[in-house]
N, C-alpha and C positions, 0 to 999 in steps of 0.2 A: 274032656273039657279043655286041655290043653289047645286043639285048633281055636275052639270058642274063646279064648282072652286073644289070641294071632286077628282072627275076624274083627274082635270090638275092638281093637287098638287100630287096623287096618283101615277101617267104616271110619271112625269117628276122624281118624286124623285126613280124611279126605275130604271127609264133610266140612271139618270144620277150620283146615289148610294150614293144620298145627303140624306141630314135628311126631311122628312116633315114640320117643322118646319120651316124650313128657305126659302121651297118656299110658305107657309104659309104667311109668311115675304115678300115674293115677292108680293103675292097678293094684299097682305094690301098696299105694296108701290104704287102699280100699279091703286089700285081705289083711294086713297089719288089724287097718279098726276090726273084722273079722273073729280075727283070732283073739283077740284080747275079750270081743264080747263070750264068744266060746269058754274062754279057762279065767277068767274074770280081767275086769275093766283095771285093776292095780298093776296089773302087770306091763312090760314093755316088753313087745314084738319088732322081729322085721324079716322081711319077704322077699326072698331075690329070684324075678321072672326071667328065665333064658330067653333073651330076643331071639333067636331064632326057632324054637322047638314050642316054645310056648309053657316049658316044665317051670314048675315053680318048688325052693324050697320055703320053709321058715326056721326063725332061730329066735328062741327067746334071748333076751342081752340084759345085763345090768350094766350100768356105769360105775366104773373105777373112781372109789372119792379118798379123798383125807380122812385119817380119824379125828383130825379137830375141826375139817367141815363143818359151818354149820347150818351148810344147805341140805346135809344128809337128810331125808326126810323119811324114805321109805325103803327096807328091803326089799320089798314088791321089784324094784327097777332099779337100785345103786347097794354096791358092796362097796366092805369099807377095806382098803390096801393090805392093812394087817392081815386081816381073816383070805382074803386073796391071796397074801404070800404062805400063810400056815397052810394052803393048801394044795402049795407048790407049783402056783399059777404064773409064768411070765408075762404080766403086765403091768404098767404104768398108770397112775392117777390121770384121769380122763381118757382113758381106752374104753373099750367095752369087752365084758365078759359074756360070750354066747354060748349059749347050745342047743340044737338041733332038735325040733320037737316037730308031731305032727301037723300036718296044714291042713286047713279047713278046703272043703272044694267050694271050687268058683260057683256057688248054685245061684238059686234066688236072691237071697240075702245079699249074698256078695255081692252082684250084678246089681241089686239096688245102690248098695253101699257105692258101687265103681263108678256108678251113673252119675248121683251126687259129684261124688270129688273129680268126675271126669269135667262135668260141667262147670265145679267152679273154676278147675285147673284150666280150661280152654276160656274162661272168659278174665282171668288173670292174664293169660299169655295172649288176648286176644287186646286187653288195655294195654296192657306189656308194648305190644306191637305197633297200638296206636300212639301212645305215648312217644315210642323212640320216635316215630315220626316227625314229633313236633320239639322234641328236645334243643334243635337246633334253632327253631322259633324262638324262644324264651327270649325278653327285650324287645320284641316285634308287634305288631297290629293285625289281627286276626277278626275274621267276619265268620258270624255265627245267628242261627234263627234260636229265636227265644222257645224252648221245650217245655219248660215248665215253670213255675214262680210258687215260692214259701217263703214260710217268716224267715228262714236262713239266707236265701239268695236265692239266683236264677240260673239255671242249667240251659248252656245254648249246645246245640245240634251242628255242631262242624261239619256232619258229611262225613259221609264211608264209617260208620261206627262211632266216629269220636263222639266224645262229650267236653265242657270245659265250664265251668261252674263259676260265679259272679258271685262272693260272699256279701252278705248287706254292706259291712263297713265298706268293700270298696262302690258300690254304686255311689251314682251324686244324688246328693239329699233330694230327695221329694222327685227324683224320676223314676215316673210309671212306665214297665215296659210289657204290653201284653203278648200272650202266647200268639208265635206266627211273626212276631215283628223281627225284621233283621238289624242284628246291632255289633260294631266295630266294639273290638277292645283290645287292651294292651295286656299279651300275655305274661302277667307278672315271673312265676312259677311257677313250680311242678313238685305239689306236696306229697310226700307218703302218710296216707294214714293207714286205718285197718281196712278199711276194701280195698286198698293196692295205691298206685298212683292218681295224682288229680291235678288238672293243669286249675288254674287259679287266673281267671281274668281278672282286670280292673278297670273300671272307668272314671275312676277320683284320683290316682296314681299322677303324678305331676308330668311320670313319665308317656302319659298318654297325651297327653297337652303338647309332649314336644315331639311324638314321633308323628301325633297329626299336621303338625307345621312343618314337620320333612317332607311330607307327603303331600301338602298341597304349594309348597314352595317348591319348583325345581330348582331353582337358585344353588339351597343347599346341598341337593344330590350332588348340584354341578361344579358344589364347594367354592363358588363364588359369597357366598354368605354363610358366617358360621351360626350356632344355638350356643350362646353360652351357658343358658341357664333358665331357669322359670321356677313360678313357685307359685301355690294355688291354691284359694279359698274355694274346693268343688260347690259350680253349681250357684256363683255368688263372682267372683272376679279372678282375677290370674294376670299375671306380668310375663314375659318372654323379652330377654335381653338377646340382642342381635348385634352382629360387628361385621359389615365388609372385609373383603380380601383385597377387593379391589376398587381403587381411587372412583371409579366413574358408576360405580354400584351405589343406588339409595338400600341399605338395608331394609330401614321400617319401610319406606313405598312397595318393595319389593313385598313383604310379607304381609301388608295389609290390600294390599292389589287394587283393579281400576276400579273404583268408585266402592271400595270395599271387601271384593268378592270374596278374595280370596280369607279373609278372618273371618267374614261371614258363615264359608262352607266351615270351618275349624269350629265357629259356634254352635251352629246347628250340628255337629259331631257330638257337640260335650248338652247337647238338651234345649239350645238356644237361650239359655238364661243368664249362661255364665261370658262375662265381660272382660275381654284379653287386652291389655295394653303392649304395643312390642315397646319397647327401652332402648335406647339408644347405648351400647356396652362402651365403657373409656378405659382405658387400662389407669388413668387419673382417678384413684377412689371416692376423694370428693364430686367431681365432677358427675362419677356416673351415679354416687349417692346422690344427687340434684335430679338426674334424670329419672332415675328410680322414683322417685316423691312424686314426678307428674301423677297429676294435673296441676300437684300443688306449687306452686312458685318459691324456691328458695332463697330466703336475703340474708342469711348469715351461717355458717357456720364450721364448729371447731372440732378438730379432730384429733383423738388422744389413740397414737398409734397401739401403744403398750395395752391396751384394754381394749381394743377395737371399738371402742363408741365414739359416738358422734352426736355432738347439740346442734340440732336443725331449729334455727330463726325463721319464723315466719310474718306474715302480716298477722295481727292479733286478729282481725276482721276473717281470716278465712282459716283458724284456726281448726274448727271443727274439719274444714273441707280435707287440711293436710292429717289430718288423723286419722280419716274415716269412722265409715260404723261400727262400733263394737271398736275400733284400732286398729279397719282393718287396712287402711291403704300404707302404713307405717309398718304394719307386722309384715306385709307382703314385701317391702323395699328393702325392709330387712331381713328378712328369708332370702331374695336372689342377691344381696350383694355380701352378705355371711356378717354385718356388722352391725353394733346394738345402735339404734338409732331413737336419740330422746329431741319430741319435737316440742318446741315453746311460742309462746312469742320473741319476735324481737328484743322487745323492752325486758321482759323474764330471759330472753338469754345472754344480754347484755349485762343485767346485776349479778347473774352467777356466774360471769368471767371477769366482772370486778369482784368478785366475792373472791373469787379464789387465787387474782390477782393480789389482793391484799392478803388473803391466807399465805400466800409465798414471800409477799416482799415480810411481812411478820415473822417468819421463818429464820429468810436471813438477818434479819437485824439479830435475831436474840441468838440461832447458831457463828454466825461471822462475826459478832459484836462490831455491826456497822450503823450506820447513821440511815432513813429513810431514805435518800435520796438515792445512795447506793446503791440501796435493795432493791429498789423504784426503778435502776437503771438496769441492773442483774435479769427481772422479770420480763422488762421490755424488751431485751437483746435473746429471749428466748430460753432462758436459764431457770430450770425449774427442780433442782435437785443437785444436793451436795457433792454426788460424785460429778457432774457436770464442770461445776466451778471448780473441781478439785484435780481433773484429768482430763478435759478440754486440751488439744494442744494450745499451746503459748502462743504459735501466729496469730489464731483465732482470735484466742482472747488479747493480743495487743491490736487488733482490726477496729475492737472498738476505740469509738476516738476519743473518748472520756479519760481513758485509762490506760496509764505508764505503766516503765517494766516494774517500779517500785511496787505500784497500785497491784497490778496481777500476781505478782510475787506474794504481794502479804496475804491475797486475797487467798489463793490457792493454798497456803501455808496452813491456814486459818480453817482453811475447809477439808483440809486434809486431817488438820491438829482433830478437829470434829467429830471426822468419820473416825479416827481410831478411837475418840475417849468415849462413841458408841459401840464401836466394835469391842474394846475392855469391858464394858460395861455388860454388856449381853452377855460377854465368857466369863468374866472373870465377880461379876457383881461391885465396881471398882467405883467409889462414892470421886464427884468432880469436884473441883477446887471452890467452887459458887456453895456448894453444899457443905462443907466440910465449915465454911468459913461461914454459916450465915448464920445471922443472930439469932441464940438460944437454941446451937446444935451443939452436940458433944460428937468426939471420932467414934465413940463405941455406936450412941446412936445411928452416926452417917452410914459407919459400916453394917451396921444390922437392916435399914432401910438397903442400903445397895444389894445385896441378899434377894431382898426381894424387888427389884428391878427399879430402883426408884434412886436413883445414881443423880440427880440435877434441881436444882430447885426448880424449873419447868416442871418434871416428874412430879414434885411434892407438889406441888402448887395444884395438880391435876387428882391430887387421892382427897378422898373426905374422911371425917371422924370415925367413921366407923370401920374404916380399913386401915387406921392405925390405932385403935382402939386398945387390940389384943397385944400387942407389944408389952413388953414385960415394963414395968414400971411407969407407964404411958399412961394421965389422964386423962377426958375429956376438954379440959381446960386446954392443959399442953399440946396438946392434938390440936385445938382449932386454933392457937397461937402460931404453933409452926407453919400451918397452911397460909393461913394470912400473911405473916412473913415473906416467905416463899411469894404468894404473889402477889405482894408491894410494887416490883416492878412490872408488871400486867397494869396497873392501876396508873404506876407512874404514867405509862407511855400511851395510856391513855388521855389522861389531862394535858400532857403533852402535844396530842394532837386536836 
C-alpha cells in the first residue's frame, strides 16, 4: 500500500496544482483520525509518512503538563511532569511523550478518511492562494458578479475561483442587487473565521466614496487635486472636501465635471440615490466650517478652540434647511471637519454669546474685585480666564489703551492672588478671608466647610440646606441664614444693575 499513498498524493497534487507536501499532510491527518478510531477516539496519535518510499510509521504521544495545570484534562493524551520524571523520562512541560505502536493500513477506511481531509486541505490551500492574491488589494476597488444573495449578504464571483462576500451592514440601505448583476466595491479586509479566509467588500464604507472620486477624477491620480476627506449618510447624502495644488486648478469644477458627469458616474456607483456635495477644503477652520454647512448660508459664528465646537448663526427662516433631516446636513459638516458644530439662529446665537459674555464679565468682577466696566473691557479685549489676565505677557496687556502699568500690575496681581487662594483651596481645603470674616461664621466652622471644598462665600452661597444639614451642630435655621448671608452680595449687584 505504500506505492498507493506515493500515487494519491502524486494525482491529487496535479489535479489539483497543490504542493505534495501538504496532501502529504493530508495523509498523515487521515491515518492519525484512523488510528485513534482503531484503539479508541481518547486517545492522541501521530503518523510520519517517508516522502520518498511511501513507508509510514505511528506513535501514540501524550503532552507534558504541570501538576497544577488546570487544563490537565485527560490521561488518554497528557501526563503530568512528576509521574514523567518518576519514570526517568527526559522531558519538559509542553514536550510530547511518544511510543511506537502499530499503524493501521491505508485501506478503505483510510482512503475515505484521506479523501475527506485531502479535499478540505486543497480547498483551504486553494482560498489560501486566492486570498494572497488580493492581499495587496485590501483599500482598493474591486469588480465582482453577484453569485448569490441571503439575509447575511451577497457573495460576488471575482473570477478564477475567488469569492468576496458583502455583509448586510456594509450594503447601502434599500439597494437591491440581483444574481448576475455586476457590482464595484471597496475591499475593506480580509477576515479569518472558521472556514479560513474571507475578503470583506463594502459598498456604505466612506472609503468607497473616495476611492470612486479617484477614479473618475484624473485630476487626483495626477495629484493636481487632493481628497481631504468625506463622510457619509449611505444611500441618502455625502460631502467630499477637495483642495487644489495648483493656483489655475478649479477643484469642485474639476470633480463635479462638464454639465455634471462626472459626480453623476460616482452617483450611479453608490445606487443613484445618494447626493455628493464636493466642499471647498481651507486650512482656515472657520472658513471651511462655512463651506461644509453648504447649502446653508453662514452669518455668525464662534469658535471655542479648547472644545472644538462651534455656534453656527443662521437666518432663523432657513433654519430647518441648515440642519437638515433627521440633523443630517450638520452631522455630516461635522463628521468631515472632526468639529462639534451647534447650529441656531442668529438671534438664539447672539443671546448665548451675551449670556456668557455676562457670565465672564460676572466672574471677573467677584474674582478680581473690579467694577463692571473693567470686567466689560477684560471680556471685549478677548480675556476669558484667570490664568489669562494672570500670565498674558505685559506688552499685550499694556496694548490695550484703557489700561496703565499700575492698572495691569494690580490686575495681574489680583488674578494671580486668585488662582493660588484656589489652588490652596483644592490641596489644602484653605477657608478665604470673605469666608472666615462673614457674618455669623465661626474659624472652626470656616475651616470644617473648607474640608469639604467650600473655601468662599461664592462656594456657600452655591450649597443648599441640606448639604449643610449633617454638620455637627448645624440647624436648619443656621443653614439657610449662612446661605442667604453668603449671597447678599449676588442680590446686591443685582439691584445695582
Amino acid at each position: 500500500m505504500n506505492k498507493e499513498i506515493l500515487y494519491v498524493v502524486d494525482a491529487v497534487s496535479n489535479e489539483k496544482n497543490v504542493s505534495k507536501e501538504l496532501i502529504f499532510q493530508a495523509v498523515e491527518t487521515a491515518l492519525a483520525m484512523a488510528t485513534r478510531k482503531r484503539y479508541g477516539m481518547g486517545m492522541d496519535a501521530r503518523v510520519v509518512v517517508n516522502r520518498q518510499t511511501g513507508d509510514y510509521e505511528t506513535f501514540r504521544r501524550w503532552k507534558v503538563m504541570d501538576d497544577e495545570d488546570p487544563e490537565f484534562e485527560s490521561p488518554e493524551r497528557q501526563i503530568l511532569i512528576s509521574y514523567a520524571k518518576n519514570r526517568g523520562l527526559d522531558v519538559e512541560i509542553g514536550e510530547y511523550l511518544e511510543e511506537p505502536i502499530a499503524s493501521v493500513e491505508f485501506g478503505r477506511i483510510a482512503a475515505q478518511t484521506a479523501k475527506q481531509v485531502i479535499v478540505a486541505k486543497v480547498r483551504e490551500a486553494e482560498r489560501d492562494k486566492v486570498v494572497s492574491a488580493y492581499r495587496d488589494k485590501v483599500g482598493q476597488l474591486i469588480m465582482g458578479m453577484v453569485k448569490r444573495t441571503d439575509r447575511k449578504g451577497i457573495t460576488l464571483d471575482l473570477g478564477e475561483n475567488a469569492e468576496a462576500f458583502i455583509p448586510r451592514e456594509e450594503m447601502i440601505p434599500g439597494d437591491i442587487l440581483h444574481n448576475g448583476a455586476r457590482v464595484r466595491g471597496y475591499l475593506k479586509e480580509i477576515r479569518q473565521d472558521a472556514r479560513g479566509p474571507q475578503m470583506i467588500v463594502s459598498s456604505s464604507d466612506v472609503n468607497f466614496l473616495m476611492e470612486l472620486m479617484k477614479l473618475e477624477v484624473p485630476e487626483v491620480s495626477q495629484e493636481m487635486i487632493d481628497i481631504m476627506g468625506a463622510a457619509r449618510d449611505p444611500g441618502s447624502r455625502a460631502k467630499v472636501a477637495v483642495r487644489a495644488n495648483l493656483p489655475n486648478v478649479d477643484p469642485i469644477g474639476a470633480c463635479v465635471g462638464m454639465r455634471g458627469s462626472r459626480i453623476q458616474t460616482v452617483t450611479n456607483e453608490l445606487g443613484g440615490k445618494e447626493r455628493v456635495d464636493i466642499v471647498l477644503w481651507n486650512d482656515d477652520i472657520a472658513t471651511y466650517v462655512m463651506n461644509a454647512m453648504a447649502p446653508a448660508e453662514v452669518l455668525s459664528i464662534v469658535v471655542d478652540e479648547e472644545s472644538r465646537t462651534m455656534d453656527i448663526g443662521v437666518d432663523g427662516t432657513k433654519l430647518s434647511q441648515a440642519i437638515g433631516r433627521g440633523g443630517q446636513n450638520v452631522r455630516l459638516a461635522s463628521e468631515l471637519t472632526g468639529w462639534t458644530l451647534n447650529v441656531m439662529s442668529v438671534e438664539e446665537a447672539e443671546a448665548k454669546t451675551q449670556a456668557e459674555q455676562q457670565s465672564l464679565v460676572t466672574m471677573f468682577m467677584h474674582r478680581l474685585d473690579v467694577d463692571e466696566e473693567v470686567a466689560q473691557l477684560l471680556v471685549e479685549e478677548g480675556f476669558s480666564t484667570l490664568e489669562e489676565v494672570a500670565y498674558v505677557p505685559e506688552d499685550e496687556f499694556l496694548a490695550i489703551e484703557a489700561f496703565d502699568q499700575d492698572t495691569v500690575s494690580e490686575l495681574r496681581n489680583r488674578a494671580q492672588a486668585a488662582l493660588l487662594s484656589q489652588a490652596i483651596s483644592q490641596d489644602g481645603g484653605v477657608p478665604t478671608k470673605d469666608l472666615l470674616t462673614m457674618e455669623g461664621m465661626d474659624d472652626a466652622l470656616a475651616y470644617t466647610l473648607a474640608k469639604r471644598g467650600v473655601c468662599t462665600m461664592d462656594d456657600l452661597a452655591e450649597q443648599s440646606i441640606d448639604e449643610l444639614i449633617d454638620l455637627e451642630g448645624m440647624s436648619e435655621e443656621r443653614a439657610a441664614q449662612l446661605i442667604m448671608t453668603a449671597r447678599a452680595p449676588w442680590f446686591a449687584d443685582n439691584k445695582a444693575e
